[in-house]
C-alpha positions as CSV (number, residue, x, y, z in Angstrom):
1,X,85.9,83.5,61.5
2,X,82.1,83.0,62.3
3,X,80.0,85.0,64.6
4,X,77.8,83.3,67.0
5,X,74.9,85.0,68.9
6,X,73.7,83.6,71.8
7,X,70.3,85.1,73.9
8,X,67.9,84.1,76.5
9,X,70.5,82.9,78.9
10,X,72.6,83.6,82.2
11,X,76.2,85.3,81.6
12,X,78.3,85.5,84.1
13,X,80.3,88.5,83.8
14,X,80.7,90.6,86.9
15,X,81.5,93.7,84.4
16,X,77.5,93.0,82.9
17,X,75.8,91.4,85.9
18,X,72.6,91.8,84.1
19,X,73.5,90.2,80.4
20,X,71.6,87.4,78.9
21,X,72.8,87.5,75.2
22,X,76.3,87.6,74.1
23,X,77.8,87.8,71.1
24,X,81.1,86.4,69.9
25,X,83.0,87.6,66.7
26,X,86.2,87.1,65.4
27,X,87.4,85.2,67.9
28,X,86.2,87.6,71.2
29,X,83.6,88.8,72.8
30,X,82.2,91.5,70.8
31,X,79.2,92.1,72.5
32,X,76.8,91.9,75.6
33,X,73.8,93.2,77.4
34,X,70.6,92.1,77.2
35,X,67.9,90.3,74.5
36,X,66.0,93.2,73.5
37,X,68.8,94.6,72.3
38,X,70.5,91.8,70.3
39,X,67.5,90.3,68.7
40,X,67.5,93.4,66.3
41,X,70.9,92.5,65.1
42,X,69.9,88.9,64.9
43,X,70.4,88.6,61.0
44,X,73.5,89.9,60.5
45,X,75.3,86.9,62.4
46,X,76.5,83.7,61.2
47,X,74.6,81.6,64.1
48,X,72.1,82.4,66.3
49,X,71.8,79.9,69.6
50,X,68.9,80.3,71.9
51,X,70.1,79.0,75.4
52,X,66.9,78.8,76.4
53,X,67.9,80.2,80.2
54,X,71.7,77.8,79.8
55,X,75.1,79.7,82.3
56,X,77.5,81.1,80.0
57,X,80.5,81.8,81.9
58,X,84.3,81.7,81.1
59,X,86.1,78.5,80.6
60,X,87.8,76.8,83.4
61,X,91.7,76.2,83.4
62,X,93.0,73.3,84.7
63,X,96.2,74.5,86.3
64,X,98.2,71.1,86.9
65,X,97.8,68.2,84.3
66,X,99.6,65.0,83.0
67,X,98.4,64.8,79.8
68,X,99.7,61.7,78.0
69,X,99.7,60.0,81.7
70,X,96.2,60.5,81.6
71,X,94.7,60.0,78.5
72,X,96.8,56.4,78.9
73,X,93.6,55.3,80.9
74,X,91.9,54.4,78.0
75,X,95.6,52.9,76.7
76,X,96.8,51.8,79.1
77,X,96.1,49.5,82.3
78,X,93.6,50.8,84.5
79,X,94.1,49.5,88.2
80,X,92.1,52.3,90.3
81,X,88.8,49.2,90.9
82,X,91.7,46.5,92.2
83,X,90.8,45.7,95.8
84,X,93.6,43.5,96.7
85,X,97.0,42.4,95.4
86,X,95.4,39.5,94.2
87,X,93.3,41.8,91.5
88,X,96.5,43.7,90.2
89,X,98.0,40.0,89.6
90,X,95.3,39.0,87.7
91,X,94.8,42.2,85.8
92,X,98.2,42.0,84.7
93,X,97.6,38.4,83.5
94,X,94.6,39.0,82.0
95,X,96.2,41.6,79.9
96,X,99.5,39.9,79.5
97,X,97.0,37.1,77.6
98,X,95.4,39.8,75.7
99,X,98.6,41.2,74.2
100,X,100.5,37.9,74.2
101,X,103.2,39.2,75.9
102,X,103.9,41.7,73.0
103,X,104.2,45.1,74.3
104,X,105.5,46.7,77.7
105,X,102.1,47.0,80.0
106,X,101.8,50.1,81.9
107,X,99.3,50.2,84.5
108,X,98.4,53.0,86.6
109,X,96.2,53.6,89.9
110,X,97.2,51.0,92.3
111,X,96.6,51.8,96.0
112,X,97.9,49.0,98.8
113,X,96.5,50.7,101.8
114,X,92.5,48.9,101.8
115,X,93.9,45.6,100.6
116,X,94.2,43.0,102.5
117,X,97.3,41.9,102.0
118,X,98.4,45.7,102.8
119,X,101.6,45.7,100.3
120,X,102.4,46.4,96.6
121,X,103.4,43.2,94.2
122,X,107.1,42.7,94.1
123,X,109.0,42.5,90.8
124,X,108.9,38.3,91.3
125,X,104.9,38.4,91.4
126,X,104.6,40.5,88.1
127,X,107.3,38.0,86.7
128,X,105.5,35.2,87.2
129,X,101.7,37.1,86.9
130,X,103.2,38.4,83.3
131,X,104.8,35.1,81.9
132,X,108.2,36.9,82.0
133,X,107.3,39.8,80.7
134,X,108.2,43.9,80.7
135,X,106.1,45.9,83.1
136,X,105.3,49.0,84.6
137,X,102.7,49.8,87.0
138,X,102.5,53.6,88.8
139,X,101.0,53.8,92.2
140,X,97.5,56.4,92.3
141,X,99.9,59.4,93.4
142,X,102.8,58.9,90.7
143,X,105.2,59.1,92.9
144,X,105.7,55.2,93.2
145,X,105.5,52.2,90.8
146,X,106.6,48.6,90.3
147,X,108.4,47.1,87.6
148,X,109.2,43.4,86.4
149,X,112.4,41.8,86.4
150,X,113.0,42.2,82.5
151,X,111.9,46.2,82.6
152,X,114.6,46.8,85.5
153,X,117.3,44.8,83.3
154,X,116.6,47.5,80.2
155,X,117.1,50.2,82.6
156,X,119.7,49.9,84.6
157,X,120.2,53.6,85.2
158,X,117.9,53.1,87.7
159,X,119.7,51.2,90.3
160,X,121.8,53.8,91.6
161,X,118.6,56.1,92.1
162,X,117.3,57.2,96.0
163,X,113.8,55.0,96.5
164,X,115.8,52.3,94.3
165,X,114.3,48.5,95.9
166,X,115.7,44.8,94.8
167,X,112.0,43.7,95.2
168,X,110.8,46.0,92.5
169,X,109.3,48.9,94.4
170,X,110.6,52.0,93.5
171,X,110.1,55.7,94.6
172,X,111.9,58.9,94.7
173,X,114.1,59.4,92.0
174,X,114.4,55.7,90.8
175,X,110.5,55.5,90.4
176,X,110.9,59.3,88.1
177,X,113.9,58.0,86.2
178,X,111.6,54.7,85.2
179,X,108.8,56.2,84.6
180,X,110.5,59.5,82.8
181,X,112.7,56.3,80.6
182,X,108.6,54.2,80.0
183,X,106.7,57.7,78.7
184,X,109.9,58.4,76.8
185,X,109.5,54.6,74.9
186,X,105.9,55.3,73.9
187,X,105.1,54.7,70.4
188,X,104.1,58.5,68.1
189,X,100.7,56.9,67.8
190,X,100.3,56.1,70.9
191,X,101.3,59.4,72.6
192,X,99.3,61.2,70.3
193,X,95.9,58.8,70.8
194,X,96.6,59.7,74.4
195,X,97.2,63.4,74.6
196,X,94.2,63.7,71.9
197,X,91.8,61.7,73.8
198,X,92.2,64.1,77.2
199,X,92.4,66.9,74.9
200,X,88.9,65.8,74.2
201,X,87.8,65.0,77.8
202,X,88.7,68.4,78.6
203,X,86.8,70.2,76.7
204,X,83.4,68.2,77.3
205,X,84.3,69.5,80.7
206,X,84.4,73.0,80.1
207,X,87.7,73.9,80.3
208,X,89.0,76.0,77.8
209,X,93.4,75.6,78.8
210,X,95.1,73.6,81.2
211,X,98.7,73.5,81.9
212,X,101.1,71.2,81.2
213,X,103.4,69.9,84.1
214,X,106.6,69.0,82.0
215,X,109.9,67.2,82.9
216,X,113.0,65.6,82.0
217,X,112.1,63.6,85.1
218,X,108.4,63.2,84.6
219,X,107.3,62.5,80.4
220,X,110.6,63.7,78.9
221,X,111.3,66.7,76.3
222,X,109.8,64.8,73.8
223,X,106.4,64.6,75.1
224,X,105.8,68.6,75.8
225,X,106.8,69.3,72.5
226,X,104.3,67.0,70.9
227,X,101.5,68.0,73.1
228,X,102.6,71.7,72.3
229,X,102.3,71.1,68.7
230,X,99.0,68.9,68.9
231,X,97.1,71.8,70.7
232,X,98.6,74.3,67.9
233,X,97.4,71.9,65.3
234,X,94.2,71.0,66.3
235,X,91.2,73.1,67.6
236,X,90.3,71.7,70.9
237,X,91.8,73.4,75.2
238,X,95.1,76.1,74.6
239,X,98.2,74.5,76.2
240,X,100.8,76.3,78.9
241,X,103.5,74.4,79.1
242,X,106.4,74.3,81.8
243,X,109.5,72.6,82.2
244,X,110.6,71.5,85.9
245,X,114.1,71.5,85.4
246,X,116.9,73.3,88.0
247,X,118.7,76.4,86.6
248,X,117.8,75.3,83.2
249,X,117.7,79.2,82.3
250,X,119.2,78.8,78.5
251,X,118.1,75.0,78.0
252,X,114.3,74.9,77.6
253,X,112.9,72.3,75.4
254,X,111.2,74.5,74.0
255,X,110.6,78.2,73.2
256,X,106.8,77.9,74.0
257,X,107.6,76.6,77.7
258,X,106.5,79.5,80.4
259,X,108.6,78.4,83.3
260,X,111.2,76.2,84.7
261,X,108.2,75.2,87.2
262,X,105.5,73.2,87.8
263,X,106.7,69.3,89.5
264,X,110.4,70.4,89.9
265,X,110.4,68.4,92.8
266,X,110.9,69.7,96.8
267,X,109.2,67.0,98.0
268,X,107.4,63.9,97.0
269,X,104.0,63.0,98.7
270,X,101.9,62.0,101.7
271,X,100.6,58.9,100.0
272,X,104.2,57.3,99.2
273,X,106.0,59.0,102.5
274,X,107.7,60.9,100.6
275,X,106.7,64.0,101.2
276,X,109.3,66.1,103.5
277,X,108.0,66.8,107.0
278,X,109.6,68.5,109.6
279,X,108.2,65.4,112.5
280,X,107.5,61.8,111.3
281,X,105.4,60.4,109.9
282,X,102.7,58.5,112.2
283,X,102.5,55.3,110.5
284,X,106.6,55.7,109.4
285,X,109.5,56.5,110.5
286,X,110.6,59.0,108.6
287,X,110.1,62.3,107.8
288,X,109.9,61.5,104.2
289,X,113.1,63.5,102.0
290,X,113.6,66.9,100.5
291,X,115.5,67.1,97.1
292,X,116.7,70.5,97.5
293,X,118.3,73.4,99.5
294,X,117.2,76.8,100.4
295,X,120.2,78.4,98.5
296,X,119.7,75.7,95.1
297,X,115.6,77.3,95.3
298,X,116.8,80.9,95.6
299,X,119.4,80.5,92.8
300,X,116.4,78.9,90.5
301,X,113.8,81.6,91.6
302,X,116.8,84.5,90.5
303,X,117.7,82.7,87.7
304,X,114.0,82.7,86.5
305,X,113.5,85.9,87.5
306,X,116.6,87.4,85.5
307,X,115.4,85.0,82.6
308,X,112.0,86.2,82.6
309,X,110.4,82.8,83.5
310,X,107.7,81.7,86.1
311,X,109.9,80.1,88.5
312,X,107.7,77.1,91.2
313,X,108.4,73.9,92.7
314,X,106.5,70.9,93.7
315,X,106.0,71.0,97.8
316,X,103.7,69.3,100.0
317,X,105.2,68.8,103.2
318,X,105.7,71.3,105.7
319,X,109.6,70.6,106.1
320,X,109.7,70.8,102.4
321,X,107.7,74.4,102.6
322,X,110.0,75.7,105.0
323,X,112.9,75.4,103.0
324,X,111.4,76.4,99.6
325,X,110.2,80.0,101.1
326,X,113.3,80.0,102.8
327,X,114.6,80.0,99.7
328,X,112.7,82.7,97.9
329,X,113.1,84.9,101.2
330,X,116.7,84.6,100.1
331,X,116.2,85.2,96.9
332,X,114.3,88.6,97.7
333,X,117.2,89.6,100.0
334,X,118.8,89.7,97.4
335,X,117.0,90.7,94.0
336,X,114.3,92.8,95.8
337,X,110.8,91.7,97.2
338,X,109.3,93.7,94.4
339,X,111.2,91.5,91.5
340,X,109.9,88.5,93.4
341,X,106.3,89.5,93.0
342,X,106.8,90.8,89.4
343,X,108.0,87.2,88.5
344,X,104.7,85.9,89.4
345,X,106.5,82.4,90.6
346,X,104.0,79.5,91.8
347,X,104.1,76.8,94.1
348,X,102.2,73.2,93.0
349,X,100.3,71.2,96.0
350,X,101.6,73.6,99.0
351,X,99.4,71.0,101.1
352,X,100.6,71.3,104.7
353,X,100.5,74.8,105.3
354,X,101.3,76.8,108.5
355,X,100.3,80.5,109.2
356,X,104.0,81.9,108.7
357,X,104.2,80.1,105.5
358,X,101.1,81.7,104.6
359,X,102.5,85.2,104.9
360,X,105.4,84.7,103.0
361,X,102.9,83.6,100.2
362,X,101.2,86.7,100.5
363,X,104.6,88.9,100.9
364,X,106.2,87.5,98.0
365,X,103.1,87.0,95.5
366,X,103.1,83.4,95.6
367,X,100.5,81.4,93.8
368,X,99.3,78.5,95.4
369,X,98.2,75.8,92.5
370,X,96.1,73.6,94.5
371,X,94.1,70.5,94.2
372,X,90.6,70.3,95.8
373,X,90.0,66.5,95.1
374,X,92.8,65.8,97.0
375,X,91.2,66.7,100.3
376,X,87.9,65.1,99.1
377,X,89.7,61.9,98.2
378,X,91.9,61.6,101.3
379,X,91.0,64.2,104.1
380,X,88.7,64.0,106.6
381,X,89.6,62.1,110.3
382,X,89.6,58.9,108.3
383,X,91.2,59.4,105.6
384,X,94.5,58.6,104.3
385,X,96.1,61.8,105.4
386,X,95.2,61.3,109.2
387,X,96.3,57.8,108.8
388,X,100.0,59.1,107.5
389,X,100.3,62.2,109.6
390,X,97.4,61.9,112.5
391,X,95.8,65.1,114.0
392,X,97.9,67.1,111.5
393,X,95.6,66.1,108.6
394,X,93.9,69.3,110.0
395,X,96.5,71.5,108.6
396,X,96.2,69.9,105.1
397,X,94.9,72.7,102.2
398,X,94.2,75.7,104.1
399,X,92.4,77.0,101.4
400,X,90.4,79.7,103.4
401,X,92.8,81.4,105.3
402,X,95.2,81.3,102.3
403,X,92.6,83.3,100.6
404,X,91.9,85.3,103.4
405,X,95.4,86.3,103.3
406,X,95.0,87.9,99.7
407,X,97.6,84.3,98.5
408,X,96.4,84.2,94.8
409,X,95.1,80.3,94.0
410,X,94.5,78.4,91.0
411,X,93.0,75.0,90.6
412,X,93.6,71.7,88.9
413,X,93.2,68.2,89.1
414,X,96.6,66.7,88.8
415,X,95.6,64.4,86.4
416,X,95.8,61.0,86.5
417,X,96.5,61.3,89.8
418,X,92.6,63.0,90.6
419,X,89.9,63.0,87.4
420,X,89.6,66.3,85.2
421,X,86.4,67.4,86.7
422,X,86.3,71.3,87.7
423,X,83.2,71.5,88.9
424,X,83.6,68.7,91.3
425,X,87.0,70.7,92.2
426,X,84.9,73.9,92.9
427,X,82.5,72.1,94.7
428,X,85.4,70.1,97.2
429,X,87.1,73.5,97.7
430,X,83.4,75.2,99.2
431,X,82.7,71.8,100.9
432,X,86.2,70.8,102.4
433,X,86.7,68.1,105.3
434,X,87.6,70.6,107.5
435,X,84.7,73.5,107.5
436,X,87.2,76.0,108.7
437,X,89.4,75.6,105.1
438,X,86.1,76.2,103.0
439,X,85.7,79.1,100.4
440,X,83.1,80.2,98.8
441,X,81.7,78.6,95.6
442,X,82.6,82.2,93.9
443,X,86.0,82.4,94.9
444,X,86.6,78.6,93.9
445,X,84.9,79.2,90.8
446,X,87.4,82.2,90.3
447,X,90.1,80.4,91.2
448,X,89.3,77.7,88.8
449,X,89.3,80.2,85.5
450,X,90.5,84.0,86.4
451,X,93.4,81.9,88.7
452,X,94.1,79.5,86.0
453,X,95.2,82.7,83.8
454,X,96.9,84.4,86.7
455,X,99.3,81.2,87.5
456,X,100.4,81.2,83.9
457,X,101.4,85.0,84.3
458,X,98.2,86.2,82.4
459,X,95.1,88.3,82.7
460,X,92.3,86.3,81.4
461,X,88.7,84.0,82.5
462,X,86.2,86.8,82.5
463,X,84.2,87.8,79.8
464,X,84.2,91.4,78.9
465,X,84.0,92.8,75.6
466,X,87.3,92.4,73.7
467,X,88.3,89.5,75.9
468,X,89.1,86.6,74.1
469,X,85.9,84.3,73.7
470,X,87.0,81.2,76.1
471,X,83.7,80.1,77.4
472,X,81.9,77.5,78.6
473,X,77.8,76.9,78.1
474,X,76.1,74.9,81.3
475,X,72.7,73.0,82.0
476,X,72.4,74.0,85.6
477,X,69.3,73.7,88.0
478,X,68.7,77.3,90.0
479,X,71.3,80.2,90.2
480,X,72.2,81.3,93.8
481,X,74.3,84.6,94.5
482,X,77.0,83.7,97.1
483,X,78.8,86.2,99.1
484,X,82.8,86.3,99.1
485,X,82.4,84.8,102.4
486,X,79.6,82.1,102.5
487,X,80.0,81.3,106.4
488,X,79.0,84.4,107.1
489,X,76.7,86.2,104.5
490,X,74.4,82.8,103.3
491,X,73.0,82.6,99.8
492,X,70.5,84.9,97.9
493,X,68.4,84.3,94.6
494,X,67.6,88.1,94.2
495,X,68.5,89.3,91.0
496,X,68.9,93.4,92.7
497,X,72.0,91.9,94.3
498,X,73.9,92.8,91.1
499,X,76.2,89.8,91.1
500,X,75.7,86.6,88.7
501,X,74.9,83.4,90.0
502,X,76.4,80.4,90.0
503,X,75.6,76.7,91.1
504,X,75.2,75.9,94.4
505,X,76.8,72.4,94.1
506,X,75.2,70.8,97.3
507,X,76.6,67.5,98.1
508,X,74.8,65.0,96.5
509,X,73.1,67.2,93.8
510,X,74.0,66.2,90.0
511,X,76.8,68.5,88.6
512,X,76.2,71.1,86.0
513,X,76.5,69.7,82.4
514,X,78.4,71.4,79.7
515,X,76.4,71.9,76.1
516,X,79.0,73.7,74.9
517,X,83.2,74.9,74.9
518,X,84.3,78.1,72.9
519,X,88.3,78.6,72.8
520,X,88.8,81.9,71.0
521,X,85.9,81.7,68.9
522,X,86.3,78.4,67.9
523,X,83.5,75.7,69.3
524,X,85.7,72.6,70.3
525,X,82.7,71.1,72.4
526,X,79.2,70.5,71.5
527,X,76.7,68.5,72.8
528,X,74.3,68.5,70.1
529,X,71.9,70.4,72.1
530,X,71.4,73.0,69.5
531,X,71.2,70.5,66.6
């Protein structure tokens, strides 16, 4: 394996607060401190790269992503620009036309609430808008879709699903048995082209690993597998996978998998009214449904625990939260508070969040995997989470006084359901809707790489000598020092501080751009910057 040396720029390493070289050999960080010092050794290196004042700092980790859902966008349909059901119709025609009619279409990113027409298609619309044809079209949260008339004949297990609909609207467990049965259909070539392609997008990000949210009820056995052998295969972002499957201690798809966790399914979500509340909705009435029981969660978290796998569920409402920590609360009872904690276990959304849920989080050692973009896509007074819940929008992602309550986080997009993008995450976690949730652009930062490793049950996203080299190189404007808490202690620029800067992110302000992403050792993004 090369070495590369890299001087004249800005490390972030809280362990070497004052490094601007670094040197990376057989796979880790082998060195750092400062230029003098490295520029002696320069010629006994394999590759010398003058940042010319660039950020080096760890990798991000993307702790919740769809792979093969979201590498279909450049596959698949893309919906997300359709302003009204008249623009689905014609997209599906369009691309019906294109295809002639030969392949199922799968479109993705559809959102009825700003059309005019206020409603999805129904399944008699995409018959007559696709000629007759098969077709599958998942809503922007993925937790809703509509099919054609021929697609529902060819699965007819979904008829007896919850969220089942004659006019081709499905959700709840008829929309996760479709779409599970549609990603399970995909063409090799075709899953691979797709898994490949945001393999690729990831890295030109900056992230170094994401993790993998798994399923027999979201992309199937088949699909984890492949991804997990693709990212063993072929250099580009490491790959944690899970497996959201109940009590499935002895039946994992695979040895690799981490945890029977990730979108094993409490809840659904705010968006479809699916998410379990403990009042109604304001625009519904209901209170959205819960899939599971207090005592089914505490015999998955033991289970795990015994097993030695990350146990965590997908939860979003606040009815849903209740009875998932009433579940683990049970499940310390039982097993011991301290076996709780040692398991690690995460939660994936945990969205409407109350003060006692809070401490159970922090009791127990729960992470909280959370998606920034969410907030910034739908919070706010007039957003879609104050149209579905009203005042209790201000609830939603508490990120602040989770943090403040020592609850571990980690952060991810969710992809397709936000865009891989972790500074834009960073930068909606320290500029939420809600001032009060807001943390700091260093502890969003942290939760976006040193979390990342913590949620998967690792120590990791910090470079220190003997680390594994995951790191990411930036073109940034000005370095600001931020304290732990900005709303009280400001910015500084003084380098005596002792702490490494990072980007300020204003609103507005062009992100930073990556030049360059190292996965242990190995470059798997370059911009040509140093060509």
């Amino acid at each position: 394996m090369t070495s590369t040396l890299y001087l004249d720029g800005s490390i972030y390493s809280p362990e070497e607060p004052f490094a601007t070289a670094l040197l990376v050999a057989d796979g880790q960080v082998a060195w750092l401190g400062a230029d003098g010092a490295a520029r002696a050794h320069a010629d006994q290196v394999d590759e010398v790269v003058d940042l010319d004042g660039a950020l080096v700092t760890p990798a991000f980790v993307d702790a919740h992503v769809h792979t093969t859902a979201s590498g279909m966008a450049g596959v698949g349909l893309d919906l997300t620009s359709c302003a009204s059901l008249a623009d689905l119709l014609a997209a599906v025609r369009a691309e019906c036309e294109r295809t002639r009619g030969a392949q199922l279409i799968i479109g993705f990113g559809w959102d009825e609430r700003e059309w005019p027409e206020a409603r999805p298609p129904t399944r008699e619309e995409l018959d007559r808008a696709a000629y007759g044809g098969a077709v599958f079209l998942d809503r922007a949260d993925v937790h809703s879709s509509v099919v054609s008339s021929v697609l529902l004949a060819a699965l007819p297990q979904v008829r007896d699903k919850r969220g089942y609909s004659e006019t081709g609207l499905l959700t709840d467990m008829a929309h996760h048995t479709a779409r599970a049965a549609v990603s399970d259909s995909l063409p090799d070539d075709v899953r691979r082209e797709a898994q490949q392609r945001i393999r690729a997008r990831a890295a030109a990000l900056g992230i170094g690993a994401f993790h993998e949210m798994g399923g027999p009820d979201l992309a199937g056995a088949k699909d984890l597998v492949a991804l997990l052998d693709l990212a063993e295969a072929e250099p580009g972002p490491s790959v944690v996978g899970y497996w959201a499957a109940e009590g499935a201690f002895t039946r994992l798809p695979d040895a690799r998998v981490r945890g029977l966790a990730g979108d094993l399914f409490a809840d659904g979500t705010v968006g479809s009214h699916t998410a379990g509340l403990r009042e109604v909705y304001a625009d519904a009435d209901t209170r959205g449904h819960e899939y599971l029981t207090a005592a089914r969660v505490r015999d998955h978290v033991i289970g795990c625990t015994d097993a030695g796998l990350q146990a965590g569920f997908h939860v979003i409402g606040d009815g849903a939260l209740d009875t998932v920590l009433a579940g683990f609360t049970e499940a310390a009872d039982r097993i011991g508070a301290d076996r709780i904690r040692g398991g690690r276990h995460r939660l994936e959304h945990v969205e409407l969040v109350h003060p006692e849920h809070i401490d159970t989080l922090a009791q127990l050692g729960i992470l909280a995997s959370v998606q920034p973009l969410f907030d910034e896509f739908w919070g706010g007074p007039t957003g879609m989470y104050a149209q579905r819940l009203g005042s209790r929008w201000e609830a939603m992602n508490p990120f602040a006084a989770m943090v403040g309550a020592g609850v571990a986080l980690a952060l991810g997009s969710d992809a397709p359901v936000t865009p891989l993008g972790p500074w834009a995450a960073v930068r909606a976690a320290a500029h939420h809707r809600h001032p009060a949730h807001s943390i700091s652009v260093r502890a969003a930062f942290s939760a976006h790489t040193r979390g990342g490793w913590r949620a998967a049950g690792h120590d990791g996203g910090v470079l220190r000598v003997g680390a594994p080299a995951q790191l990411a190189i930036w073109q940034v404007a000005d370095l600001v020092v931020q304290a732990p808490d900005h709303r009280v202690a400001g910015w500084s620029t003084d380098p005596r501080s002792g702490t490494p800067g990072l980007p300020a992110l204003t609103p507005g302000e062009p992100l930073p751009t990556c030049l360059r992403t190292v996965v242990d050792g190995v470059t798997v993004y370059d911009s040509g910057a140093w060509a």
